[in-house]
Every structure is written in C-alpha cells, then in structure tokens.
Wavefront OBJ file of the C-alpha trace (Angstrom):
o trace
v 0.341 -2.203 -0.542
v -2.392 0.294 -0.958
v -3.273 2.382 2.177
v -6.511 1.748 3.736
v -9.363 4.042 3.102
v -10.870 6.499 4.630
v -14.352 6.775 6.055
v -16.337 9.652 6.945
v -19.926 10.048 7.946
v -22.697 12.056 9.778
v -24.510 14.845 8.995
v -22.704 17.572 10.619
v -19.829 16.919 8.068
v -21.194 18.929 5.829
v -18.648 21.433 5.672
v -16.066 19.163 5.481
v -17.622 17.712 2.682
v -17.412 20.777 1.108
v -13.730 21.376 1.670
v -12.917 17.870 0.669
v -15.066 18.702 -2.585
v -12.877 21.873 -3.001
v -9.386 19.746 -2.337
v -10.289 17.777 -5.148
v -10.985 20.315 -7.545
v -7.694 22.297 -6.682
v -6.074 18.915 -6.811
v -7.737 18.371 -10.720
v -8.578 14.988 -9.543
v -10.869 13.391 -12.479
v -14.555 13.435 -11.653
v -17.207 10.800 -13.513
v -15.737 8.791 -15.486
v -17.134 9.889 -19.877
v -20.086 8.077 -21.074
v -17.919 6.648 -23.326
v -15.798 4.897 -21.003
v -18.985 3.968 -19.107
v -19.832 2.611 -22.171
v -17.239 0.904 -22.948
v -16.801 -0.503 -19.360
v -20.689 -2.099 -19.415
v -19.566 -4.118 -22.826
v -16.602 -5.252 -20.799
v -17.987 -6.407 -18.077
v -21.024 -8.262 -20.282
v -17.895 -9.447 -22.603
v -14.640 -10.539 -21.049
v -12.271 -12.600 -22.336
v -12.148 -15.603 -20.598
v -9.664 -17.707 -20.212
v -9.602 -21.781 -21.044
v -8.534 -23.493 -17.893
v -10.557 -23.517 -15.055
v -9.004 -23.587 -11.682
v -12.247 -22.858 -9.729
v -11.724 -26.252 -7.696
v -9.337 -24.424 -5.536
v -10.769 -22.471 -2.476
v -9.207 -19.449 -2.308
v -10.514 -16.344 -0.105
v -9.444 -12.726 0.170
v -8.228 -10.721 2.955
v -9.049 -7.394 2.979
v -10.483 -4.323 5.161
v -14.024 -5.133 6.065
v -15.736 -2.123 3.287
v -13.221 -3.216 0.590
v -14.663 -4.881 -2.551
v -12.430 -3.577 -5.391
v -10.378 -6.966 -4.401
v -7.177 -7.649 -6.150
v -5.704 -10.445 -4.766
v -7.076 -14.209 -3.395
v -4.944 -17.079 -1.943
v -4.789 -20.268 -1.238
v -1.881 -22.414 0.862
v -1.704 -26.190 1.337
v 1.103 -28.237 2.869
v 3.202 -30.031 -0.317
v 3.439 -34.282 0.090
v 6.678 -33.725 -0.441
v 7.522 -31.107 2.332
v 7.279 -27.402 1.971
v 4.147 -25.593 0.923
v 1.936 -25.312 -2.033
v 0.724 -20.906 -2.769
v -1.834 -20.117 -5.190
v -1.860 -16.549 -6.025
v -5.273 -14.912 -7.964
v -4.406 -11.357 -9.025
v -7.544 -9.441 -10.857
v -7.421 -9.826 -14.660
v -8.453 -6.264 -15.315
v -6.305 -7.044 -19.239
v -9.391 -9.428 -19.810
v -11.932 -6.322 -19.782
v -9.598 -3.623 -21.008
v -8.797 -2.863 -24.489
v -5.509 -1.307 -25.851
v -6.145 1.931 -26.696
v -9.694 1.720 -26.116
v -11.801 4.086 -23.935
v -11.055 2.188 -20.351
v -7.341 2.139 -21.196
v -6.896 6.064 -22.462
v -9.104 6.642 -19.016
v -6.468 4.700 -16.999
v -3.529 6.300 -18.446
v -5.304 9.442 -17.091
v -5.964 8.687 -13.601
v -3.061 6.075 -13.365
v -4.407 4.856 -9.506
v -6.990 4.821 -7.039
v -7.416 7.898 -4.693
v -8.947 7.814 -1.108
v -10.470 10.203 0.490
v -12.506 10.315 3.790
v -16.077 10.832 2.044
v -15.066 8.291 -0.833
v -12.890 7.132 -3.214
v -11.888 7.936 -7.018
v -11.557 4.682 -8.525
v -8.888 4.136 -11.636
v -11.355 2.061 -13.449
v -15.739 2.577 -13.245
v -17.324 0.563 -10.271
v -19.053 -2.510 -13.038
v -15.369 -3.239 -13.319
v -13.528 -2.610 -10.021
v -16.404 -3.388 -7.680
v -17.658 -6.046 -9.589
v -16.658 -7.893 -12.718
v -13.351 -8.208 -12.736
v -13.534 -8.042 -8.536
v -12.258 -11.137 -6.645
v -15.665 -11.434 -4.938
v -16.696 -14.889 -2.928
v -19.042 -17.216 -4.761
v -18.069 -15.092 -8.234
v -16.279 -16.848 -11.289
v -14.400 -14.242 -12.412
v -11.041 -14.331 -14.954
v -7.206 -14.350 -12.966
v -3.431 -14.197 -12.864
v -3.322 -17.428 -11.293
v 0.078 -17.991 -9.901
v 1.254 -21.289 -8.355
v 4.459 -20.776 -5.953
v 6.263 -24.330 -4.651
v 8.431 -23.491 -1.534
v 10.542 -25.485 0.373
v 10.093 -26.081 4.177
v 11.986 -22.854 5.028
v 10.016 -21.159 2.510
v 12.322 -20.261 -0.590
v 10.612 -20.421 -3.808
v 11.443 -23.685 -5.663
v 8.955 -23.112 -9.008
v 6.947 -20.417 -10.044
v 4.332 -20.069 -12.820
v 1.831 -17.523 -14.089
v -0.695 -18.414 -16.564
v -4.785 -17.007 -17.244
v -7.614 -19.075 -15.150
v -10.808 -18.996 -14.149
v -11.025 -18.375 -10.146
v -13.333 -18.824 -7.677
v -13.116 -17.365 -3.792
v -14.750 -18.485 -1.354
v -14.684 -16.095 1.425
v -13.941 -12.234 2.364
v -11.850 -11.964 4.989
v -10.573 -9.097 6.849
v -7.343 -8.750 9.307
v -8.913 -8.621 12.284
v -10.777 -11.785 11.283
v -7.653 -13.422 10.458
v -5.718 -12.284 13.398
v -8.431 -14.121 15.605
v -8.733 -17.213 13.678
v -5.322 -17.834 13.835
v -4.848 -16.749 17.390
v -7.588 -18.637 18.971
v -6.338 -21.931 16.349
v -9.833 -22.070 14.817
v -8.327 -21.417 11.396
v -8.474 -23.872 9.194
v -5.811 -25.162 7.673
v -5.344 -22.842 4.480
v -5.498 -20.206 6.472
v -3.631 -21.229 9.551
v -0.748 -21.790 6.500
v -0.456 -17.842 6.277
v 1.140 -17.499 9.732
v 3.727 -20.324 9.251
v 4.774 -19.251 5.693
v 4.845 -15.689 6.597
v 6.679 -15.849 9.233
v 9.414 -17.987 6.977
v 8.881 -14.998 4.534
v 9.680 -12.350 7.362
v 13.169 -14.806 8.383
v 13.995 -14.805 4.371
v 13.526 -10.794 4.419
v 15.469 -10.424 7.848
v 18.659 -12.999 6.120
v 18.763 -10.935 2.395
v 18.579 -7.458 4.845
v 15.040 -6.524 3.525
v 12.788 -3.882 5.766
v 9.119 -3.742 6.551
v 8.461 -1.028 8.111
v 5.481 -1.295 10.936
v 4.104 2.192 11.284
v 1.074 3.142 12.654
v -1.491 4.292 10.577
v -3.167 7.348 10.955
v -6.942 6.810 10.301
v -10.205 8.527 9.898
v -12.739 6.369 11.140
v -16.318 6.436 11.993
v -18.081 7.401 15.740
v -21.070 7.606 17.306
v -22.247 8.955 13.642
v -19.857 11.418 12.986
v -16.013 11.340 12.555
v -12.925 10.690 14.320
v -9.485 10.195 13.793
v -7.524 6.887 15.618
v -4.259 5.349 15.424
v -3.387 1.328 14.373
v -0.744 -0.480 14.999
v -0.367 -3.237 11.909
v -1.254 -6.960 12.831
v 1.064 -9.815 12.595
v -1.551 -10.649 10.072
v -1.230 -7.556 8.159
v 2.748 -8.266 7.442
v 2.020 -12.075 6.765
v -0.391 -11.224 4.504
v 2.334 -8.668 2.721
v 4.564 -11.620 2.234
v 2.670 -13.178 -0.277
v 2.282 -9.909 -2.367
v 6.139 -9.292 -1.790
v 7.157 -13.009 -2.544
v 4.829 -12.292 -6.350
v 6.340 -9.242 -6.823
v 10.011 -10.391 -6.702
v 9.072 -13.061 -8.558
v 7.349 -11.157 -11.195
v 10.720 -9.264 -11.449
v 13.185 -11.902 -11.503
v 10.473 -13.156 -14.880
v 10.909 -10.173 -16.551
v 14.523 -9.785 -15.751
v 15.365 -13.124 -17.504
v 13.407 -12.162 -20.424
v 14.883 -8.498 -20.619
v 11.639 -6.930 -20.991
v 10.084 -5.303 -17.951
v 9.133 -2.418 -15.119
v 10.870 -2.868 -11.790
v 9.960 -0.664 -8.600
v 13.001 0.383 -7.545
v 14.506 2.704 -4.670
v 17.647 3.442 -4.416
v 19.678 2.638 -0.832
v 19.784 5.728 1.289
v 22.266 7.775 1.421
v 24.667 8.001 4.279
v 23.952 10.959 6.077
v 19.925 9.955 5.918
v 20.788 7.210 7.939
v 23.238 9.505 10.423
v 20.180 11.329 10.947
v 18.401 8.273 12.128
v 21.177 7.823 14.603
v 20.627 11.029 15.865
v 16.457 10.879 16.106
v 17.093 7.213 17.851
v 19.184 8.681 20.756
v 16.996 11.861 20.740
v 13.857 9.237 21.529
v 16.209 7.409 24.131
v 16.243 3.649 21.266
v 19.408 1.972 21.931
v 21.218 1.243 18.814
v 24.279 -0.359 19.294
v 27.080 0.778 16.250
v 27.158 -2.857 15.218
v 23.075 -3.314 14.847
v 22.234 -3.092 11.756
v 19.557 -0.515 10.604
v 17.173 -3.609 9.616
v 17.943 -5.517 12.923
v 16.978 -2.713 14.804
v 13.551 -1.564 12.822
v 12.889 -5.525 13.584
v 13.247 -5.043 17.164
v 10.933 -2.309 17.418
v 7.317 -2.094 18.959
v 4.770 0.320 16.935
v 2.527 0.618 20.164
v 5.089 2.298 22.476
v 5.511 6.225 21.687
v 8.707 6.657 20.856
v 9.207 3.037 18.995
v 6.158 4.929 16.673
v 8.105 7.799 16.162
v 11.334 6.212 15.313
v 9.648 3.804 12.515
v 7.806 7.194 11.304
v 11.424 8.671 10.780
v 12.440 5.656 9.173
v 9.463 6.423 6.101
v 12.464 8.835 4.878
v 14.287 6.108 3.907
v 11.633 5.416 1.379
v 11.668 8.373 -0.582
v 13.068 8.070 -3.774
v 11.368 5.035 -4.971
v 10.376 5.064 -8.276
v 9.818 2.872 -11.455
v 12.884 1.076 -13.815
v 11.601 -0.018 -17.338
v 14.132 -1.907 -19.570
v 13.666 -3.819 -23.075
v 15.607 -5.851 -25.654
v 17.585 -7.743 -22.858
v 19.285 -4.128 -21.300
v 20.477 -4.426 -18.150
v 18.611 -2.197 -15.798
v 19.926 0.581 -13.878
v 18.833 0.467 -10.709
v 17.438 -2.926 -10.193
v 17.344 -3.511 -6.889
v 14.606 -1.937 -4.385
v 16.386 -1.492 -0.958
v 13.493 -1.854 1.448
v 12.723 -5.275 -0.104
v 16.510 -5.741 -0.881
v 15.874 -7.836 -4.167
v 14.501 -6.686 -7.468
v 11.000 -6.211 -6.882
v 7.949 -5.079 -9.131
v 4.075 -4.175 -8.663
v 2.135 -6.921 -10.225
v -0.368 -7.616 -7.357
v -3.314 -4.444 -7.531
v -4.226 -3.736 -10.857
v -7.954 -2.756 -10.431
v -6.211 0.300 -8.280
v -2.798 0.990 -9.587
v -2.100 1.268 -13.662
v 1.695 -0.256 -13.855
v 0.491 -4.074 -12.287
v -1.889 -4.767 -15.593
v 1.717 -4.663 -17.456
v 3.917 -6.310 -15.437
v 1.425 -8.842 -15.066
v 0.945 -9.426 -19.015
v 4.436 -9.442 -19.479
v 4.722 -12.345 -16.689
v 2.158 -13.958 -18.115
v 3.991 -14.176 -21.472
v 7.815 -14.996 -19.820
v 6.012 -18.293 -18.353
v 4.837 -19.067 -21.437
v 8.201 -18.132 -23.758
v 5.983 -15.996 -25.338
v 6.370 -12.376 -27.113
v 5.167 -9.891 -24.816
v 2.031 -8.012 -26.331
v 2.813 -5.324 -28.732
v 0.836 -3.089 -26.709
v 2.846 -3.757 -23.255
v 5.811 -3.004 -24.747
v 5.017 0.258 -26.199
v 3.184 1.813 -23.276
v 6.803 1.091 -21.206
v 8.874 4.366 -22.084
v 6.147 6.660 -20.651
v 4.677 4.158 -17.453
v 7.041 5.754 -15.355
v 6.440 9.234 -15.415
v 2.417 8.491 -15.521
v 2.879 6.520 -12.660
v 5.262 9.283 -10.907
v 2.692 11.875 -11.723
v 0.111 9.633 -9.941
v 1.551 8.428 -7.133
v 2.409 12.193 -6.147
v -0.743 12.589 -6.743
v -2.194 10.125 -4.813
v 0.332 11.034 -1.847
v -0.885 14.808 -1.820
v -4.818 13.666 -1.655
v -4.126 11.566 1.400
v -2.033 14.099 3.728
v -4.124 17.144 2.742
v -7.281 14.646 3.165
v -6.169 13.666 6.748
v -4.799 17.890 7.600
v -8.606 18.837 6.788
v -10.121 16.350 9.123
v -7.623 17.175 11.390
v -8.690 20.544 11.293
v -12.048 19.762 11.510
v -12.158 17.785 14.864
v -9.890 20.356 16.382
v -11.360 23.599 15.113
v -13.754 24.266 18.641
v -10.357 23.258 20.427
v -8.419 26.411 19.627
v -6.058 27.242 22.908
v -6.416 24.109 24.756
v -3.747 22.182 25.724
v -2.872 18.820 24.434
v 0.145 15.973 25.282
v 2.581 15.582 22.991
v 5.672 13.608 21.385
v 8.176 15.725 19.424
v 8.366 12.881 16.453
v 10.245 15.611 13.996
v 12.483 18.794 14.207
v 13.552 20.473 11.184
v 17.373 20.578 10.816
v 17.570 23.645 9.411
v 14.929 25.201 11.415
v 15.234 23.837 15.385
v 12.457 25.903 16.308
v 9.883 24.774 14.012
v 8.821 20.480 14.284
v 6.141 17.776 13.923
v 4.602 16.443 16.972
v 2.298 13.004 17.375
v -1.172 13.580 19.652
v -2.029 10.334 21.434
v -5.238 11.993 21.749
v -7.199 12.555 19.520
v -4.996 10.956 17.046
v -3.038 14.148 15.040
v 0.093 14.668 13.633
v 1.017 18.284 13.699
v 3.217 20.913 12.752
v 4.335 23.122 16.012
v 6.813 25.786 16.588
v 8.897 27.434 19.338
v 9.687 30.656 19.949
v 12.127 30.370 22.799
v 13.901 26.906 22.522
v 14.819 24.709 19.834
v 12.510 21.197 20.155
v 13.416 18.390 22.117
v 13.167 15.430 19.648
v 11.356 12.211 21.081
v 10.691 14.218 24.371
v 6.548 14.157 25.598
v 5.496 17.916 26.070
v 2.503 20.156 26.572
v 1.380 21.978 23.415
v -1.402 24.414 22.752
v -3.354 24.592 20.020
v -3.216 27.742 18.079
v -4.792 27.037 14.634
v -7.588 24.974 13.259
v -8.543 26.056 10.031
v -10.749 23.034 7.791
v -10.498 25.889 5.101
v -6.326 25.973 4.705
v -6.415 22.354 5.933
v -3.557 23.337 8.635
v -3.396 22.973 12.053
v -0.465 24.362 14.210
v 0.634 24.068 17.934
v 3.023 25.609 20.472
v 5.552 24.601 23.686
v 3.383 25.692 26.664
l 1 2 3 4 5 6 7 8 9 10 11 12 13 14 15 16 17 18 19 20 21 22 23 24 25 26 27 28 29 30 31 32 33 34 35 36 37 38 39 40 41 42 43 44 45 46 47 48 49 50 51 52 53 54 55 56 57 58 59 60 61 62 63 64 65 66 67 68 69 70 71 72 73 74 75 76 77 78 79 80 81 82 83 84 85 86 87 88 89 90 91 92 93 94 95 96 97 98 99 100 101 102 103 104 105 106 107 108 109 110 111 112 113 114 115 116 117 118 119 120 121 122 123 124 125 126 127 128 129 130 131 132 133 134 135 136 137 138 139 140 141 142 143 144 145 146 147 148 149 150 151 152 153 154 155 156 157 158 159 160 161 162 163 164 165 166 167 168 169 170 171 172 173 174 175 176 177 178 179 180 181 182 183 184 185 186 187 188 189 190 191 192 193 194 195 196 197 198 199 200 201 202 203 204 205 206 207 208 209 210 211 212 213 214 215 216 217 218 219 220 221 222 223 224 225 226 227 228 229 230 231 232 233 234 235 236 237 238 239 240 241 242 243 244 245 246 247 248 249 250 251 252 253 254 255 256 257 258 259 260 261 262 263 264 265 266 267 268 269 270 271 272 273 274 275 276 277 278 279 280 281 282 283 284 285 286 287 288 289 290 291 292 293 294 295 296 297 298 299 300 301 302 303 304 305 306 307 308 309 310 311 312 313 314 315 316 317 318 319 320 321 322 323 324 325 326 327 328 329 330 331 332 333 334 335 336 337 338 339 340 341 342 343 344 345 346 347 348 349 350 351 352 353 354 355 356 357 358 359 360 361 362 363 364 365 366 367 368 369 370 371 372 373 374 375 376 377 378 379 380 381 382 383 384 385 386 387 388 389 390 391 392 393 394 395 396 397 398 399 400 401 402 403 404 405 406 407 408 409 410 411 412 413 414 415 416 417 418 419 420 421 422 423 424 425 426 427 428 429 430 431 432 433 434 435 436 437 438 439 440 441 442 443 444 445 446 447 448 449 450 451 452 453 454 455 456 457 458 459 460 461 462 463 464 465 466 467 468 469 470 471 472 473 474 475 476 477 478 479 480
C-alpha cells in the first residue's frame, strides 16, 4: 500500500521549503504537468467513458488518512444467506479518462507514481483527475473496477468477478475512525464486517506462511503550527483494511495467470544468510526465537510499540528488497511467480490514480472475467512496465528517505551536542563501528558512529548529536 503522506506547515519552514524545492530538482522530479496534458485531462474529466451497469445501490465508503482525496479504493461487506460473506471491491477507473497514447498516458509513463513529500505531493495524473473525477469521493457517481468476492465462513474466496460499473460511496473514513467504531461496537454492520473478515484474511496469510510486516512509521506531522516528526504504530484496522487490497491483488493474479497474459509483483524468497542475519539482530535485541519458530510465526508474535520488537520488524524490511515486477504473454509460464511476503502470486491492481502498473493489470482483469482479448494497447505497453515502474519506485523510495533526513535535520539543527537516548536498531557488518540508531524522542532514525567500540545491536545508549545539516540532509550521532 502507498505510504502515508507527509505534512508540513508554518511559516518558519521556509528554509526547508527551500531545500525540499532543491531535493526535487536534483531528484528531476517532473514539475506542472504541460498544458497539453492539462488539456487533455479537463476533456477527460468533462468526457469519461462510462460504463452501462449501474451498481450505485450499494453503499460503499472509503478508508483512508483524514487529508487523502486521490481515493482508489471503496468497499462494501455483507453477511451471504448462505453463510460466508459477500466483498464488493471499487478500484478507480482512471482507463475510463485516459487515452492510449494520448497526452495523460505519455505523462504517466513519465512519472510512473505518486511522490510525497512533506510540503506536498507530485501527483502521477493532474488534480481534475486524481482529486476529483475519477476520485472515489462520497456522494460522487464516478466510473469503477467493481469487483464482487464470495467467501466462505473461514474466508477463502469461493467466486470472483471484475467487470466496469458505476459506483457510488457514501462515506470517507479514516483508520482512526474505524479503529473506534469497531472498538466501541458502534459500527455498523458493513463496517463491523472488516474486522471479522480480516482477521480470517490474517489466519489464511498465517496457514499459506504469508508476512505483514507491522513497522512503525516514521512521520512528519503537524504542531503547534510548525513541524514535527512522530512515530505510529499500525492499527488492527490498518492490516484489516490491507486484506482486502491483498485478497484483489492475488486474485487479480491468479486471472491473469489462467489467461497467460499479465504483470505479477513478485519478490523472490530471501536468501539464507539474510535470514541468519536476522537470527543474529533477534538475540542482539534480547527476541527469543526458538530454532523451530518459523520466521513468519515469530514476526506474528511481535509488538511494534515495544523498542526492540520495532527494531526487529525494521530489520525484517530487508527481507523485502528485491521485489520487483514479472510480465508474461501468450500463455508463458512466469519466472518468478510467487511474491514471498504474500506467499502466493500477487499483483498491484488496487491504486491506479497513484501507481502506473494497476491501470493494466486491472484492464487485463477486466477482460479475463469477461473471456475477452486483452486491449491491444495493454499488451504492448507490458515489455517495458517493468523497468518504468523500477525506475519509479526507486524513485519514489529516494524522495521519501531524503524527504524525512531533511526534516530530520531541520528539527535537530539548534540541537547540535546535546545528548539524546537511543536504540542501536542497525550495525553495519562490514563496518562495526559505524550503525543506525532509533530516537524515541523526537522521533529520528540516524546514522551514528564509534570510535572506540564496535555497536551494541538492540542495546539503549546515550548519543550526542554531532551534525545537523537541512542543506546535505544528514544528521549523524556518537556513543557518549
């Protein structure tokens, strides 16, 4: 799922503005979108093409951060007569507004996703579109990828089916929201129906061996009119919420696998000595890990507000790396398939107003349900979607960790030589002196390095502050 963005405000940010302006330009992020895409967006959004059916009886709603409306996805669950459960699944149609080949598309292909950034965001399609008419806002009739899961009482999928329709939300939800409705049991029932089938989602992930990983996010938030920087822990809401898009996305591949046309995200199972390492960082932060846990078991087991738990699922992000995307046509068989996290073939279908590769795999869904041909102009854009969406998702990774290292800087840059605790979350192998360390407060991640003693991993410690620069964007600390 997209990460959450970033806010910043308050007039003393001015400088920081400035750097984040300068990031961005060494970064050769796209600016305005070209008139001609502007124009070309306006006729869009005046001229979609709509679908026939209308499925605006059912209620759905959205939940999403509060400031969010570039809104991808809306649901709706209901109890089946028959036992089991009923999901409607609205994903944006951005393919109703954008033309093949046409200005919007040769724009996408260029900026390939959304970036964040703490003073704003860089959308991958103009704001008439993203924030508006092909948005999944309440009270809006707007065109979807309606799709209609049937589950049995323990929550496998018994049908699926994708097909165009007119939506209609109800309501904009956010997590915390959610978290309360359900909690307190004023939630009614459609959206009470999230906690029971995610939490049959989560046991389905825990029996095929798949991994969510909990980790705190690092955020820069607004306070008292200026900026700050916090940690959250995800909500039980947050993860049942992540079902649904995970349950659509292996569906979405197992559509295009029967029809031999498709794009997978795929990661390939770690290799062993990345998980010896893990070994190693769980005794160094004092997690018991039993030789016959498995590595999923214990990630399950683990609580992202304690310290070291934090750490540990931060280490476990490693495991990640490597993910990338699998196309395959005329029936191939691809190689790899399978995403290990998820532990079943998986593929992004579920954001398309912020990341290019969904508006495909969604078409070619679309078309599998319907034992249609996928579009001509699907197919041909597959050979080169993964390196366009490599190229942006590096992308996209480099604007958020420099983004945060400037703020970083920022709040710390009058704080040069005092003394801060600390948990050693990271030592480099190669390099025992030199590690990462987690603040509790304020909420940094830094680099710091020893001259004396190689770093305890997982242990708390005092460290000093010895750099702050907002203009390098780094910020370094050392073992009183």
């Amino acid at each position: 799922m997209p990460r959450r963005q970033m806010h910043m405000t308050g007039a003393d940010g001015a400088a920081l503005r400035a750097a984040l302006r300068e990031l961005r330009t060494e970064l050769g992020v796209p600016s305005e979108f070209p008139a001609a895409v502007l124009a070309d967006a306006e006729h869009a959004a005046a001229h979609p093409r709509l679908p026939d059916l209308d499925s605006t009886d059912i209620p759905l709603f959205t939940i999403d951060p509060p400031s969010s409306v570039d809104l991808d996805q809306a649901m709706h669950l209901a109890k089946r007569a028959s036992g089991g459960y009923r999901v409607h699944y609205a994903i944006a149609d951005v393919a109703a507004f954008v033309t093949p080949g046409g200005p919007l598309d040769t724009e996408a292909h260029r900026r390939v996703t959304t970036l964040y950034f703490p003073d704003g965001r860089v959308p991958l399609h103009p704001a008439v579109l993203s924030e508006d008419a092909a948005s999944l806002l309440p009270d809006r009739t707007r065109p979807a990828l309606l799709w209609r899961f049937d589950l049995d009482p323990d929550g496998r999928v018994e049908t699926v089916d994708v097909r165009r329709a007119l939506v209609r939300s109800r309501a904009k939800l956010d997590y915390d929201r959610v978290q309360k409705a359900i909690d307190t049991g004023t939630a009614e029932e459609p959206l009470a129906l999230l906690k029971d089938v995610g939490r049959l989602r989560e046991a389905l992930e825990q029996e095929r061996g798949g991994i969510s990983l909990n980790v705190p996010e690092q955020e820069v938030v607004e306070h008292d009119g200026t900026y700050s920087l916090a940690y959250r822990a995800p909500l039980p809401a947050d993860g049942w919420n992540a079902q649904i898009s995970l349950m659509t996305g292996m569906a979405a591949a197992d559509l295009m696998l029967a029809t031999g046309t498709g794009i997978l995200r795929t990661l390939p199972s770690a290799p062993d000595g990345a998980v010896g390492r893990l070994r190693r960082a769980a005794k160094a932060l004092r997690i018991d890990w039993p030789h016959h846990v498995p590595y999923a078991e214990l990630v399950r087991s683990l609580d992202p507000h304690r310290p070291a738990h934090a750490a540990f699922l931060q280490e476990c992000t490693a495991l990640l790396r490597g993910a990338g995307y699998t196309v395959f046509t005329g029936g191939e068989t691809p190689d790899p398939a399978i995403h290990a996290a998820v532990a079943a073939p998986y593929a992004h279908c579920t954001a398309p107003l912020r990341r290019l590769a969904d508006r495909y795999a969604g078409e070619l869904c679309v078309a599998a349900v319907a034992g249609a041909e996928p579009p001509r102009w699907a197919v041909a854009a597959l050979d080169t979607l993964p390196r366009e969406m490599a190229d942006g998702t590096r992308l996209a990774n480099t604007a958020e960790r420099e983004s945060v290292d400037l703020v970083e800087a920022a709040v710390l840059k009058d704080r040069v030589g005092q003394t801060f605790e600390a948990t050693v979350i990271d030592v480099d192998e190669r390099e025992p002196l030199a590690g990462i360390v987690h603040l509790e407060d304020p909420a940094v991640v830094g680099r710091v390095e020893s001259t004396a003693r190689a770093l305890p991993l997982g242990d708390r410690i005092r460290v000093r502050l010895t750099q702050a620069d907002p203009g390098t964007s780094k910020i370094l600390f050392a073992p009183v």
